[in-house]
N, C-alpha and C positions, 0 to 999 in steps of 0.2 A: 151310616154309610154301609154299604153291605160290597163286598170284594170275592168273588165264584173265580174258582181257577182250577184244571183240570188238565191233563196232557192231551186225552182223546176224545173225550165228547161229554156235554154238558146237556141234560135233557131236560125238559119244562114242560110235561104235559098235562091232560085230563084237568084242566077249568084250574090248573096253580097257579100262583102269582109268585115272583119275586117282586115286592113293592116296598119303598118308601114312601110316607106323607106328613106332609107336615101341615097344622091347620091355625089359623092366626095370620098373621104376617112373617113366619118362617117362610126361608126355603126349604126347599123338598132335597131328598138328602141325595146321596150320590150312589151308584150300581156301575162297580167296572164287572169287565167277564173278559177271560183270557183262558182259550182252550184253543183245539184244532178244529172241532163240531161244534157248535150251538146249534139246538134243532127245540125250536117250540112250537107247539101241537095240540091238537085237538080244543082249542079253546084255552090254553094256558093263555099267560102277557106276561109281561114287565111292566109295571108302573110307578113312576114317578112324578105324583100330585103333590099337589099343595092347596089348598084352601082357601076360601077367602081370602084375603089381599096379597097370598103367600106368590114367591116364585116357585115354578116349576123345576124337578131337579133334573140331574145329567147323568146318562149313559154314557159309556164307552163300552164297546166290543171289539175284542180282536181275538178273531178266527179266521181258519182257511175257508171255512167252509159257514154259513149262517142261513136254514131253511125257517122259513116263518110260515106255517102252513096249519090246515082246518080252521078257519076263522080265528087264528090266535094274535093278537096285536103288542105294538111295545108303543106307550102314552108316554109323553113328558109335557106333564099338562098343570096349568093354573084354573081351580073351579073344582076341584074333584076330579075320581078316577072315574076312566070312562072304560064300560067292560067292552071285552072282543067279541065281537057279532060281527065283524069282516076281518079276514088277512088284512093287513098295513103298517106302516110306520106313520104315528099321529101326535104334533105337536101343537095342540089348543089352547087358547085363552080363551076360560069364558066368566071372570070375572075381571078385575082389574091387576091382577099379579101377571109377570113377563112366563109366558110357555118356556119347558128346559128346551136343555140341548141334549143332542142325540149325536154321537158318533158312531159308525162304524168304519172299522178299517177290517174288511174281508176279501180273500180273492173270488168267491163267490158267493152272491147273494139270489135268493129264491124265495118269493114271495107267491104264496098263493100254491093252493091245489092242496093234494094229500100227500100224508108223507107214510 
């Protein structure tokens, strides 16, 4: 499990990942983040996969503020991590394990464009 906490901003850019995965029939571990800014960029992510028959893990975010921008994305996926080549928030199954969960609690979200 991995736990990011900051007062004023949290940043994830240039092709980084904060990831969990787990491969077997694990699930995929858990990512909280609690700042005022999350801003990921330029192709960074967040991913939480899992593997083969594994489940997918869970996000939570709480920020005021969460821009997801340059083709950067956040997975919570069963089947492997899938890289960011568009902006979005994406929860797939592509094996037999349940996709995670994703929360966001933000008063603004921004998906898409440049930051």
């Amino acid at each position: 499990n991995i736990s990011l906490s900051a007062p004023n901003q949290i940043l994830i850019q240039n092709d980084s990942f904060v990831q969990t995965n787990t491969s077997g029939s694990g699930r995929g571990g858990e990512v909280a983040i609690n700042t005022d800014t999350l801003i990921v960029r330029e192709g960074a992510g967040i991913n939480l996969g899992a593997e083969d028959s594994g489940d997918g893990g869970s996000l939570r975010v709480n920020a005021r503020l969460f821009q997801l921008l340059d083709g950067s994305a956040v997975n919570a996926n069963s089947g492997g991590a899938l890289g960011a080549t568009t902006n979005g928030i994406f929860d797939p199954t592509l094996v037999t394990g349940i996709g995670g969960s994703i929360s966001i609690d933000a008063d603004q979200l921004i998906i898409g464009g440049t930051g």
